[in-house]
DOMI-715590 format. One record per atom (N, C-alpha, C): residue in one letter; x, y, z. Coordinates in steps of 0.001 Angstrom, whole numbers, plus 500000, padded with zeros to 6 digits. Example, Ala and Ser with C-alpha at 12.3 -4.5 7.8 and 13.67 -1.06 7.14 Angstrom:
% residues 2
a513190494310507800 a512300495500507800 a513200496700507800 s512850497750507080 s513670498940507140 s512900500030507870 
END
This chain:
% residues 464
x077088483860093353 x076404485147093338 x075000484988093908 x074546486174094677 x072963485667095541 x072557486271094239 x071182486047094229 x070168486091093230 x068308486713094053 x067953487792093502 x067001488053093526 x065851487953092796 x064321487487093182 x063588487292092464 x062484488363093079 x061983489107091644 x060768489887091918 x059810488931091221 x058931488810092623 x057348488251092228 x056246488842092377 x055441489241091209 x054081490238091203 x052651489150091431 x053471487901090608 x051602486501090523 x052074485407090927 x051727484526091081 x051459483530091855 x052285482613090283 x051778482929089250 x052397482174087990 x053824482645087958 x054450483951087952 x056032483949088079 x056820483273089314 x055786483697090152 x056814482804091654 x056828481183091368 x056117480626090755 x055839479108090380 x056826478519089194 x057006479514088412 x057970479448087405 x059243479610087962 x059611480462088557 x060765481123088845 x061306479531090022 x059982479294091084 x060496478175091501 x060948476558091062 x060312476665089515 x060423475481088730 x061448475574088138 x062044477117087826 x063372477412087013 x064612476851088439 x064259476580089421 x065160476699090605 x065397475264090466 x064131474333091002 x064360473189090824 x064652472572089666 x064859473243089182 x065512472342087736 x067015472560087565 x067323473268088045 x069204473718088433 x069695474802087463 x068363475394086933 x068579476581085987 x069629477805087087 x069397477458088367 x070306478684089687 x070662477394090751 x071481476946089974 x072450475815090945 x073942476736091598 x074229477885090511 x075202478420090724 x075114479280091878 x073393479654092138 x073580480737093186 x073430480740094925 x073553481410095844 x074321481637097122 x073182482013097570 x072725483024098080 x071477483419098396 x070210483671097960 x069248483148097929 x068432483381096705 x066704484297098073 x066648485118097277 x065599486230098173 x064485486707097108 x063762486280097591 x062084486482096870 x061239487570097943 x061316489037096425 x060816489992096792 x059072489785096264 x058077490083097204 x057169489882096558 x056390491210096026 x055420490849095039 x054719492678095187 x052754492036094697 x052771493238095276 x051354493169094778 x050820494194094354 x050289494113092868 x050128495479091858 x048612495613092049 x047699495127092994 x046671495473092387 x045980497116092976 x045296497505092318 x045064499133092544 x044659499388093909 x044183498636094759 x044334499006096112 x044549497661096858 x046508497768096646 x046928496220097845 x046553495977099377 x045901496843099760 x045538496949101404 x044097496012101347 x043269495661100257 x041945495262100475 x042055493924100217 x042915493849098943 x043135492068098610 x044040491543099533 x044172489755099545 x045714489556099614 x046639488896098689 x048045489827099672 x048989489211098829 x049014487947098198 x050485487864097757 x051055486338097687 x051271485909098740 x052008486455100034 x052699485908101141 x051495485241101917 x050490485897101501 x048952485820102874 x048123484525102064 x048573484077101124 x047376482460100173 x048037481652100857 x047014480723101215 x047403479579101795 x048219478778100558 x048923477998101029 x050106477555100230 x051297478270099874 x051134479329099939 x052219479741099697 x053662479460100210 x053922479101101524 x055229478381102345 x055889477064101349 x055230476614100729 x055627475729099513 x056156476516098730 x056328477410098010 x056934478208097484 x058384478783097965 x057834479587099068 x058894480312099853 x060101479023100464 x059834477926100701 x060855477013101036 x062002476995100079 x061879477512098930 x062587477644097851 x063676478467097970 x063669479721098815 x064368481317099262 x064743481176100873 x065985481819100647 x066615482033102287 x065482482955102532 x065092484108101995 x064292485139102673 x063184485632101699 x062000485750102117 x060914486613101665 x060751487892102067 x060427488575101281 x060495490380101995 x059212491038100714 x058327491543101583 x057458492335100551 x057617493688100293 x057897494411099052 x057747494968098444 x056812496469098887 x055850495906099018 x054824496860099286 x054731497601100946 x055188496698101617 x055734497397102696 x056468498425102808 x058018498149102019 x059201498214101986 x058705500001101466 x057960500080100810 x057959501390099980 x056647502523100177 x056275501811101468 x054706502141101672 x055372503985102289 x054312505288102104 x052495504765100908 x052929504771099726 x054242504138098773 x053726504112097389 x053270503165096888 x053018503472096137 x052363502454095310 x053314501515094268 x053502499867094110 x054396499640092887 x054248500319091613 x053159500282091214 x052755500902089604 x053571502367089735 x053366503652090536 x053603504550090594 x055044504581091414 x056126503759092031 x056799504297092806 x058149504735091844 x058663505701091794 x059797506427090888 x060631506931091276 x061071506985091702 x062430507841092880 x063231508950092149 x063301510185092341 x064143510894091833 x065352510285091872 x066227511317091029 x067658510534090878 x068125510997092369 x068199511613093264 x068968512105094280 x068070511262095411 x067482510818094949 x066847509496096098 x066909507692096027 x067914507432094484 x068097506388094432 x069000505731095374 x070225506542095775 x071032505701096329 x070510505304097931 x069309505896098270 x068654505757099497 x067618504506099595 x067151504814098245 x066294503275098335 x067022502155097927 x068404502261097204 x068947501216097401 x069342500504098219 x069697501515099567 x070171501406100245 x069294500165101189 x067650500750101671 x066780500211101855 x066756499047101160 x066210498555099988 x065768497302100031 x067242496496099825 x068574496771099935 x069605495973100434 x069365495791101760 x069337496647102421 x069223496195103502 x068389495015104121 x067060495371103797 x066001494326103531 x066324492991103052 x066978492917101715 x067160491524101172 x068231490715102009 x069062491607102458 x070275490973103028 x071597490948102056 x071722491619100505 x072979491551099931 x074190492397100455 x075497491769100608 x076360492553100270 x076740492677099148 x077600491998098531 x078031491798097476 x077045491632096009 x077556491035094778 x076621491459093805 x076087490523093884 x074934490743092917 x073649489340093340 x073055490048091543 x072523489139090870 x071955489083089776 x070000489499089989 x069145489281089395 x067907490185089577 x066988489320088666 x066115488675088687 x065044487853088236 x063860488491088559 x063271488945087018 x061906489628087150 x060922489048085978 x059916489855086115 x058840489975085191 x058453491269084667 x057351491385083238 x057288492756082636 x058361493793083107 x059393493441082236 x060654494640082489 x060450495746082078 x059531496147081358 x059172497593080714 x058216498481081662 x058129497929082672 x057313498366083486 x057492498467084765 x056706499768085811 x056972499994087154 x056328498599087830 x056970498409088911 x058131498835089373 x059875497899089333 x059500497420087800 x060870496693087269 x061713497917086895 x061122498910086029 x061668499825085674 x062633500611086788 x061995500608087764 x062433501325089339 x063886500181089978 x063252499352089977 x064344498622090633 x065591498132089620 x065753498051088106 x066719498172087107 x067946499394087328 x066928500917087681 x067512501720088073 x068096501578089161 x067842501207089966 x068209501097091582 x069257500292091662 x069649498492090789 x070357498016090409 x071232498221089371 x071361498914088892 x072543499014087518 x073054498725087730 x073788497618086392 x074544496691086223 x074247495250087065 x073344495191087605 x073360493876087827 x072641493029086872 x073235491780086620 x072874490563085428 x071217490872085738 x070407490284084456 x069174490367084454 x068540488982083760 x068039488122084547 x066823487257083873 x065265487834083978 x064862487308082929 x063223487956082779 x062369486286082452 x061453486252083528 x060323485226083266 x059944486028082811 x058930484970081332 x057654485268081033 x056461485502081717 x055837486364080937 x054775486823081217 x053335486175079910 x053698484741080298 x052808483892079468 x052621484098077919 x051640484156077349 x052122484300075834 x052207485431074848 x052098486346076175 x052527487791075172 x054030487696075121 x054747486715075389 x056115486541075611 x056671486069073980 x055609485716073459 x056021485028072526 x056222486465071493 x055413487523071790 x055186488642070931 x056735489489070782 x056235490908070542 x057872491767070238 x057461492477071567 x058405492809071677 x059150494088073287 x058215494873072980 x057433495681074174 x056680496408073584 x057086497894074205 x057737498306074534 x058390499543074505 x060302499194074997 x060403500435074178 x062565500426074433 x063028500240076040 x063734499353075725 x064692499159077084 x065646499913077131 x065786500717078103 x067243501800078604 x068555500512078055 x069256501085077041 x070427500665076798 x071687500344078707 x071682501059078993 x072147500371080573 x071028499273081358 x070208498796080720 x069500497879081057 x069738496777080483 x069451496843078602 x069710496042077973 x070964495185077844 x072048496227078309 x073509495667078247 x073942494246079471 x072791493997080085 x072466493128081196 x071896492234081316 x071193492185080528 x069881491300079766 x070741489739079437 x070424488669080714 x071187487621080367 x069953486235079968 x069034486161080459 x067992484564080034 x066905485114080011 x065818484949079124 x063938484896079092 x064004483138079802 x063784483343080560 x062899482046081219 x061564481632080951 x061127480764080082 x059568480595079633 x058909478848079718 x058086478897080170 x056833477612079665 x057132477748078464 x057153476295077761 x056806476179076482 x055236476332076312 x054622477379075915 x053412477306075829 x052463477112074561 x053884476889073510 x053170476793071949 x053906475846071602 x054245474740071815 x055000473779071007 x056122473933070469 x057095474433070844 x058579474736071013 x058398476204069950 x057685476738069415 x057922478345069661 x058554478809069774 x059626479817069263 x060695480223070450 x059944482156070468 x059871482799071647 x059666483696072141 x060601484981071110 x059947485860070781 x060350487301069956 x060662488091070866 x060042488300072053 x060445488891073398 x062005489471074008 x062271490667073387 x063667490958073966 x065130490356073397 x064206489773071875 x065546489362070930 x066190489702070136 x066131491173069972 x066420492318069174 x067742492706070574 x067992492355071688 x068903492518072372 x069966491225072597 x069443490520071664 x070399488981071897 x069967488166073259 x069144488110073694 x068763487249075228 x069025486013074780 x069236484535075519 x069301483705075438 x067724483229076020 x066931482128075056 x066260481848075595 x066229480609076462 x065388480458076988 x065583479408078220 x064207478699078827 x063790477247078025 x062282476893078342 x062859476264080186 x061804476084080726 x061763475791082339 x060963474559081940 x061379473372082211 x060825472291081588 x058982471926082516 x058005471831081595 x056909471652082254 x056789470619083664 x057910469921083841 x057578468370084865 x057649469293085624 x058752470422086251 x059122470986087271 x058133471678087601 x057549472823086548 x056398473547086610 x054968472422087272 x054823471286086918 x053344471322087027 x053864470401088857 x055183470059088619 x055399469645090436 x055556470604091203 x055601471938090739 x055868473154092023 x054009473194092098 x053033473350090969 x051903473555091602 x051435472569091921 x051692471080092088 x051243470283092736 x051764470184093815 x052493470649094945 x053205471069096197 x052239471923096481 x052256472708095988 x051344474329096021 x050209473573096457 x049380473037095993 x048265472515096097 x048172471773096888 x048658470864097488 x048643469459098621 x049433470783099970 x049575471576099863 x049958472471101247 x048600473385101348 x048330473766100114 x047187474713099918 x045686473921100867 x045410472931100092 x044593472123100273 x044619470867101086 x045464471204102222 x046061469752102548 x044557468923103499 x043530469947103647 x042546469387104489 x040724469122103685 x041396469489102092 x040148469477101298 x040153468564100378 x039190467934100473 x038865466684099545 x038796467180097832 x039856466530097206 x039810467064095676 x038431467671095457 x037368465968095321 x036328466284095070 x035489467718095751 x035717467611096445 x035335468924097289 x035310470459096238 x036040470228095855 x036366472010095270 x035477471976093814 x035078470725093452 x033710471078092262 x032538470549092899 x032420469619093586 x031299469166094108 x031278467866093624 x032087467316092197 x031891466350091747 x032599466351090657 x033078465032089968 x034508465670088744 x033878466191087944 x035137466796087059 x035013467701085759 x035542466973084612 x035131467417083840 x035228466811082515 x036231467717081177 x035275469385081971 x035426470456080723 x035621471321082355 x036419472716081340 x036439473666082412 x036703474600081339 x035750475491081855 x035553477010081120 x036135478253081611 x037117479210081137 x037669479968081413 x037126481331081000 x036977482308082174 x036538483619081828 x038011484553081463 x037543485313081149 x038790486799080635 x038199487986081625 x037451488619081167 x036895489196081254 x037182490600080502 x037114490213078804 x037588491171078323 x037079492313077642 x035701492451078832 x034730493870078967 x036013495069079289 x036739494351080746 x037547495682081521 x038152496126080338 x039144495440079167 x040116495662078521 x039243496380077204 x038395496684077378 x037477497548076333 x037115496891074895 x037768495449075051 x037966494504073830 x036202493854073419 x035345494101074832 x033906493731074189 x033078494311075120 x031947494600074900 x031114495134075780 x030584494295076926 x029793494213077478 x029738493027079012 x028443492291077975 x028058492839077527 x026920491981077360 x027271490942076068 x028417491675075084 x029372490477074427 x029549489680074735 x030449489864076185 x031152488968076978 x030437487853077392 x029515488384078097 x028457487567078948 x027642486292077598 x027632486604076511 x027148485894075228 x028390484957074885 x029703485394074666 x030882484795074603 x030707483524075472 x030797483677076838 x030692482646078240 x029304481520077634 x028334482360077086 x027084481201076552 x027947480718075129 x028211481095074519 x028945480349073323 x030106479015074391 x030954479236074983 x031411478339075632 x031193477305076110 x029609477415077113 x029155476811077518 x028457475981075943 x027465476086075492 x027212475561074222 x027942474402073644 x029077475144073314 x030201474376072778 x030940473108073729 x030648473587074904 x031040472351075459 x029826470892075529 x028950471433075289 x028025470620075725 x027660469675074384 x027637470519073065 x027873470435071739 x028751469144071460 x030581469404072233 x031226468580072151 x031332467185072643 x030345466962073562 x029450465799074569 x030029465735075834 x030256467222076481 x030610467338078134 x029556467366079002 x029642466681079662 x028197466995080626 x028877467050081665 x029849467239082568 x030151467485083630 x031297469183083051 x030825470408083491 x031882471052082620 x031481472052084022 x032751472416084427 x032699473902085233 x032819475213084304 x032769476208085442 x033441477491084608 x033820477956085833 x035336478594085645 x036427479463086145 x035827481109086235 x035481481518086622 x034867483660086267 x036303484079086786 x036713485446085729 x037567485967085838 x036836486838087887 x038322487103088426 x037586487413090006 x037015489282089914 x037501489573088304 x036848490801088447 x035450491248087456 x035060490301087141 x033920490140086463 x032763490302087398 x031417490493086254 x030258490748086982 x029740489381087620 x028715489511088988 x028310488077089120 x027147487913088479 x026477488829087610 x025783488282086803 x026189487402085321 x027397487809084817 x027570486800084392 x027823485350084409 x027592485116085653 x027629483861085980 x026399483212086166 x025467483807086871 x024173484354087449 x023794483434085725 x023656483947084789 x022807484135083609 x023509482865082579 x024891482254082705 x025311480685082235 x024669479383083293 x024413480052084783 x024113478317085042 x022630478394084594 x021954479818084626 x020655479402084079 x020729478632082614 x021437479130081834 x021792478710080655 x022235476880080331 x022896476859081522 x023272475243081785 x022420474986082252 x021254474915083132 x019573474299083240 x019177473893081891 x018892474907081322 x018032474710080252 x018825473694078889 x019930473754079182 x020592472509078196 x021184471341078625 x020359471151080293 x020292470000080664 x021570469786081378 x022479470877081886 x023717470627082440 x023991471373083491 x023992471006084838 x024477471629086188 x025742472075085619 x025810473368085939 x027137473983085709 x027661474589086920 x029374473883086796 x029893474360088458 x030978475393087894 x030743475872089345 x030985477790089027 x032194477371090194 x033314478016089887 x034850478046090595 x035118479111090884 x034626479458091436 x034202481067092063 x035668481536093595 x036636480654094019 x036964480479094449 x038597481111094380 x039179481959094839 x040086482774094420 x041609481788094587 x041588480820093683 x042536479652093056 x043034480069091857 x044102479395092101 x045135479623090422 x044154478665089695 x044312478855088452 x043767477582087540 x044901476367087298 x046029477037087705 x046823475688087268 x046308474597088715 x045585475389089374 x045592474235090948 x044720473744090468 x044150473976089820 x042626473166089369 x042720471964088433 x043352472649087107 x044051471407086422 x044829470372087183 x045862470779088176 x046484469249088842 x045151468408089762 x044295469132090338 x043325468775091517 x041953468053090904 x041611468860089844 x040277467978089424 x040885467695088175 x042007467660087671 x042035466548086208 x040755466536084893 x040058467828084586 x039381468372083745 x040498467458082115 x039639467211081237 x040285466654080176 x040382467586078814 x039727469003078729 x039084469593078089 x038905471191078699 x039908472532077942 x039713473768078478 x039086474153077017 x038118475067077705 x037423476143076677 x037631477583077016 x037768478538076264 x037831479982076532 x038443480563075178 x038496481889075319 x038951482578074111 x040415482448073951 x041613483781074582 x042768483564074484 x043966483567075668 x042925483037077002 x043619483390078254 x045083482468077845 x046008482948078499 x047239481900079118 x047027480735079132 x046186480258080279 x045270479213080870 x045271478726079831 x044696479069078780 x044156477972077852 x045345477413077209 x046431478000077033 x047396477102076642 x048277475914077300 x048190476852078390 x048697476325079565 x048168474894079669 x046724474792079805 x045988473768079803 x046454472484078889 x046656473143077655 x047139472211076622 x048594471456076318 x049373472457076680 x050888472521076349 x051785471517077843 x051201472342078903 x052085471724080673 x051049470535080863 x049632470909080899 x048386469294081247 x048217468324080168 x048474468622079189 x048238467544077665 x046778467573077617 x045995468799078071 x044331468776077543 x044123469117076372 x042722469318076113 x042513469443074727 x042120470891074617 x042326471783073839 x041867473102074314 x041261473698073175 x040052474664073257 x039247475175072314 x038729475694072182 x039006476810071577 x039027478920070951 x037148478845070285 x036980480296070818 x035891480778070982 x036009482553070627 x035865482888069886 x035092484409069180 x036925484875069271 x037784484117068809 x039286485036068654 x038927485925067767 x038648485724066377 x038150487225065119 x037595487937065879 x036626487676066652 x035753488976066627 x036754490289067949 x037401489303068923 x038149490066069516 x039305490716068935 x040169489912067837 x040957490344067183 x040230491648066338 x039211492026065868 x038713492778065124 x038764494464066019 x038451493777067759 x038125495020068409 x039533495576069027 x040857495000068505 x042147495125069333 x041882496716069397 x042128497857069942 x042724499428069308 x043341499966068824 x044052499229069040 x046020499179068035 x046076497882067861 x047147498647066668 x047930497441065983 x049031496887066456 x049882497551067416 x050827497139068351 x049924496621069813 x048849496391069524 x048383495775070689 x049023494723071574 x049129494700072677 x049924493390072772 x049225491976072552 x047791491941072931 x047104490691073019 x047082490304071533 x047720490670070487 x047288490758069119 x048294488944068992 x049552489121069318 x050118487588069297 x049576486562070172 x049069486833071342 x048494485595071743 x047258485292071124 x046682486561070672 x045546485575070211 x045728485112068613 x046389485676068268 x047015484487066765 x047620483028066838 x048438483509067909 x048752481915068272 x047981481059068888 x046725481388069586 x045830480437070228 x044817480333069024 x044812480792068127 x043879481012066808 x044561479653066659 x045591479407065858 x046424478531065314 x046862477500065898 x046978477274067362 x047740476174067759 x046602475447068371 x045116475657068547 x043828474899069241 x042768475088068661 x042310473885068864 x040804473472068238 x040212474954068093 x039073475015067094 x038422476438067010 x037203475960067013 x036293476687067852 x034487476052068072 x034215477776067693 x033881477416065892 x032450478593065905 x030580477817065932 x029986479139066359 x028810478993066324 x027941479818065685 x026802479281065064 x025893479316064293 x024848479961064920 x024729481189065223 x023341481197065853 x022161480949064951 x021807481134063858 x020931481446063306 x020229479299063188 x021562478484062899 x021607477326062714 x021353476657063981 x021892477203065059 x021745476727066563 x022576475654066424 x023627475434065469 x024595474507065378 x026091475160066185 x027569474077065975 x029012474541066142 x029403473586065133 x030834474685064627 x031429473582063446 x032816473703064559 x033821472644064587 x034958472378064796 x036341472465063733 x036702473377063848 x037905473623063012 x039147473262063514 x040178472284063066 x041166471574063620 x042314473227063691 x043789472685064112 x044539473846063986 x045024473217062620 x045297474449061924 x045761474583060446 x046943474593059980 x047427474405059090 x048748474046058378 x049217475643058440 x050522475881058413 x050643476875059014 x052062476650059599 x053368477708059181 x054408478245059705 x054533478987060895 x054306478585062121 x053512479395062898 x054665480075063417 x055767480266063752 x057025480370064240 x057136481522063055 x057007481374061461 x057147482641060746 x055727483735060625 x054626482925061510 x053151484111061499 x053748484932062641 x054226484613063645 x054275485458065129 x055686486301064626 x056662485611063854 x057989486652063456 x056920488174062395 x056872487703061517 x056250488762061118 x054869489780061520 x053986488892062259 x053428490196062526 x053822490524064146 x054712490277064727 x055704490936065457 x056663491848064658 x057258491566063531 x058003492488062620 x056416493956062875 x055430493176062234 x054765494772061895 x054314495488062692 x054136494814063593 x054111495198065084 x054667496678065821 x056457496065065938 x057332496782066329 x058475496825065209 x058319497029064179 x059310497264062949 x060841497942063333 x060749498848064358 x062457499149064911 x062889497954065632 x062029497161066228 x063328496053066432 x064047494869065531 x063454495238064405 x064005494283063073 x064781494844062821 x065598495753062788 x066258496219061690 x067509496043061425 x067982495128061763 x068939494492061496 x068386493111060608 x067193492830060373 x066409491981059664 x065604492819058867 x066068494012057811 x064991494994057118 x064632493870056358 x064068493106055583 x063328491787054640 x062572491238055019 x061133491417055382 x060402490438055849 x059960489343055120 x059405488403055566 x058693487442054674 x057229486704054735 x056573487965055048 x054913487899055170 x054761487292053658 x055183488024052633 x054476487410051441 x054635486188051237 x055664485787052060 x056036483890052006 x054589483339053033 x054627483629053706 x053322483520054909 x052238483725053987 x051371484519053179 x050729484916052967 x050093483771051775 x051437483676050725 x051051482314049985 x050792481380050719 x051493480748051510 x051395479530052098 x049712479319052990 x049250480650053393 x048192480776054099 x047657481871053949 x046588482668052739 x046450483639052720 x045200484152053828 x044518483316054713 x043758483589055622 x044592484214056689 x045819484270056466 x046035484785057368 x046780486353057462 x046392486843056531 x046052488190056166 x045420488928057395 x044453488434058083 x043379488939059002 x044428489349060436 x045670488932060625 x046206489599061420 x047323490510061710 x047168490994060404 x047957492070060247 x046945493223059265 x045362493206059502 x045066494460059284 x044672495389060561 x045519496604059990 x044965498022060950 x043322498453061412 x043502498961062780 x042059498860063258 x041757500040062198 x042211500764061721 x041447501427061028 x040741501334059744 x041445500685059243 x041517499873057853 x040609498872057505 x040383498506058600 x039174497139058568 x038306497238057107 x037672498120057366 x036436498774056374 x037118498265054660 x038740499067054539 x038688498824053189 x039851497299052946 x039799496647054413 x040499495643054223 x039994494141053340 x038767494320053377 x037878493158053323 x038374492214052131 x039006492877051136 x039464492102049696 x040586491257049638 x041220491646050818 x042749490911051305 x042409490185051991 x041279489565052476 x041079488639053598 x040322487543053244 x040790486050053224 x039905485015052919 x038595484757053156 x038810484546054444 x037384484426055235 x036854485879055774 x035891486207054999 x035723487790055737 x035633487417056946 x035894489021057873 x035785489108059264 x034435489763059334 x033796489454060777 x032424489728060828 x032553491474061377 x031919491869060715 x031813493127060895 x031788493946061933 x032283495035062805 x032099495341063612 x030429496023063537 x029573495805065097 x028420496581064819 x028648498335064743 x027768498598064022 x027645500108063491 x027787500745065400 x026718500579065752 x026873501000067858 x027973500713067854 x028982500110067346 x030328499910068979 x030934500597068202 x031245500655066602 x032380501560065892 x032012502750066245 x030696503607066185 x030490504936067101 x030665505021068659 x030746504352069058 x031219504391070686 x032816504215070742 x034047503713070111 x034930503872069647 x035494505478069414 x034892505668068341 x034983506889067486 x034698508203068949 x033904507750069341 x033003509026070641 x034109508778072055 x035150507457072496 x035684507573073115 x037241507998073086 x037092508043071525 x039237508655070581 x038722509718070886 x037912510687070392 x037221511847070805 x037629512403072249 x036639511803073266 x037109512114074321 x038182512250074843 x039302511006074219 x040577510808074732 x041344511996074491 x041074512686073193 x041315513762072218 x041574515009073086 x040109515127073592 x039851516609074487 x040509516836075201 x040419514855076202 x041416515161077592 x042818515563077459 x043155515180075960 x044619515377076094 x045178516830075970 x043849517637075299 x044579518753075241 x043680520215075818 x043306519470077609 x042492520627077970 x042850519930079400 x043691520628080520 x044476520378081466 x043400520642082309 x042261521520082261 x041142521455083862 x040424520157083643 x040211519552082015 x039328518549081954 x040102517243082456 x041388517290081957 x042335516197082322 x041745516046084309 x042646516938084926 x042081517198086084 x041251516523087095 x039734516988086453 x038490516484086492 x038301514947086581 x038848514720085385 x038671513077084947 x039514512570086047 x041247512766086395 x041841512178087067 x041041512030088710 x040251512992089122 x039365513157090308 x038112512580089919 x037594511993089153 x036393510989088915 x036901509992088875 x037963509298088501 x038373508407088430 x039278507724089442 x039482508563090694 x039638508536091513 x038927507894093013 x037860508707092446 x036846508438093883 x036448506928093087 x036178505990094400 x035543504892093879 x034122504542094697 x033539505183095822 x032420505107096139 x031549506162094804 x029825505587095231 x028712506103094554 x027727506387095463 x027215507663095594 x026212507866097138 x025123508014097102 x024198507511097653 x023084506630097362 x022026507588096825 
END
């Protein structure tokens, strides 16, 4: 059977090619890697097909075909086809891929455009789903069309928590399926020696690394304000230096401010440490095979597990409570990765007042029954064939860990159920909260204001 793979990042096409070389698709005939690129305007960035290295990849597939072409002017996020226009675009990207016959479908985020689009377009064909790193480990976060689900054959995943097994789409019976790390960290070391075949390792820090610091940037995601953030990145830095790194980069998320970067190497002056900035639009896994860093710091990116789990580094959490405190919901999705990066890596808090860091090891802890249950509370309709939970078994065994299963609203009268209090949200951000449910409020139920907003939010120039 040929086999199709939809690739949106540079991390599923790497997986999907590590799931290959490992003979996870020994069985299949044609194998065609559709690529896409979701970002809000694909004409300015580039693709996957356009990064150097990439032909290391694609050697993997009889054929590459992009996506975004194929469907232009839509957009992936937005493209939807009426029903009386499906059998036309099927028609199209068969044509494109080259299938006759049936061929199976390898994707990512299935709950979402434009997986959702092409499920439809395919019905009935078999379905594998790579992860989507460690929200994989969490619950489904919206219903799968029963003619979808009935198709649903492997989760393909990194072990990214120490054999873990993924909650992800198991309320439909999936088989899970780890992609063993050797394969993974040899597809990005290919990646990298094609990528880089004319740059001196040393070259890409200036000089080795020791520590490498990872940005989020989880201002965009409304999870902290920039100037949080930008304090977060100095807690990092701190902590590394704290821990006795003196050679330590930092990674900036590529949509972050450049003042936050701007305002840590000053920060690394003054504590006596040149800090190298990787400013450089690279995967991080190329970085880990290329400069051999011994040591990731950051809050709850991927990366950071990644770092730990596929590189054998040492890895170590920075302000998880306080982000966990600002989730919006309780079905949030980032709510399981950052419990599990709470739990499975070193924890560096800091002292401002002390100008100290204490080091907290990872803790004793059922961690396989923390992510079942507050995935149960999560998404409670996909248990129900499991109505019994067993938080209160969790709860004895570890009552600190109470703190991730209270409601954002609740915080206030949660405080008595929680070991270690959580640090308070400031009085300013819970009214800026409160002033933006509000707004959300109005827009929802005043169609000229809706409107408005959709046309401000639109235009992206500002005139002088």
């Amino acid at each position: 059977m040929d086999q199709l793979f939809i690739a949106p990042t540079f991390m599923a096409a790497a997986t999907m090619a590590a799931a290959i070389d490992s003979g996870l698709y020994r069985d299949t005939e044609q194998r065609v890697l559709l690529v896409i690129n979701n970002a809000k305007i694909p004409e300015i960035g580039r693709s996957l097909t356009e990064q150097q290295g990439f032909e290391s990849l694609a050697s993997r597939f009889d054929r590459v075909v992009y996506l975004n072409e194929l469907i232009f002017p839509y957009h992936p996020r937005v493209w939807n086809p009426p029903t009386n226009k499906i059998a036309t675009w099927r028609d199209t990207i068969l044509e494109a891929v080259g299938f006759e016959g049936e061929f199976g479908i390898t994707l990512q985020s299935l709950p979402v455009r434009p997986s959702t689009t092409l499920t439809r377009l395919f019905r009935g064909a078999p379905i594998d789903v790579v992860s989507d790193g460690l929200m994989s480990y969490g619950p489904t976060r919206k219903a799968i069309r029963p003619s979808v689900a009935e198709n649903l054959r492997r989760l393909l995943y990194l072990d990214l928590a120490g054999g873990l097994r993924p909650v992800l789409l198991s309320e439909h019976g999936i088989e899970n399926v780890v992609v063993p790390a050797e394969s993974f960290r040899a597809v990005v070391q290919e990646y990298g020696k094609v990528a880089f075949e004319n740059v001196d390792v040393g070259a890409m820090a200036g000089q080795p690394v020791e520590a490498i610091m990872l940005g989020q940037y989880l201002a965009a995601l409304g999870l902290l304000t920039e100037d949080e953030e930008e304090e977060l990145h100095h807690e990092f830095l701190r902590a590394a230096v704290a821990l006795g790194y003196s050679s330590i980069a930092f990674k900036p998320h590529p949509s972050a401010p450049p003042a936050f970067t701007h305002s840590l190497v000053d920060l690394g002056k003054s504590l006596g440490v040149d800090l190298i900035v990787l400013d450089e639009p690279v995967p991080v896994e190329i970085l880990y095979d290329r400069l051999h860093p011994v040591a990731a710091i950051g809050c709850f990116s991927t990366g950071l597990s990644t770092a730990v789990e596929t590189y054998g580094m040492t890895g170590y959490t920075v302000g998880v409570d306080k982000v966990l405190e600002r989730l919006p919901r309780f079905k949030d999705s980032n709510r399981i990765p950052l419990a599990i990066t709470d739990v499975r890596l070193h924890r560096v808090d800091w002292d401002e007042e002390a100008g100290t860091i204490s080091v907290r090891q990872p803790p004793e802890i059922d961690v396989q029954l923390l992510v079942e249950e507050v995935a149960r509370a999560m998404q409670p309709a996909h248990f129900e064939e499991q109505p019994v939970g067993r938080r209160e078994e969790l709860l004895a065994q570890a009552p600190w860990a109470a703190k991730y299963f209270v409601e954002p609203e609740e915080e206030a009268e949660a405080t008595t159920t929680v070991v270690a209090e959580p640090v308070a949200v400031p009085y300013r951000a819970r009214v800026e909260r409160r002033a933006r449910r509000l707004a959300a409020r109005v827009l929802r139920r005043n169609r000229r204001l809706r409107k408005i907003a959709a046309i401000g939010k639109a235009i992206r120039f500002h005139p002088h």
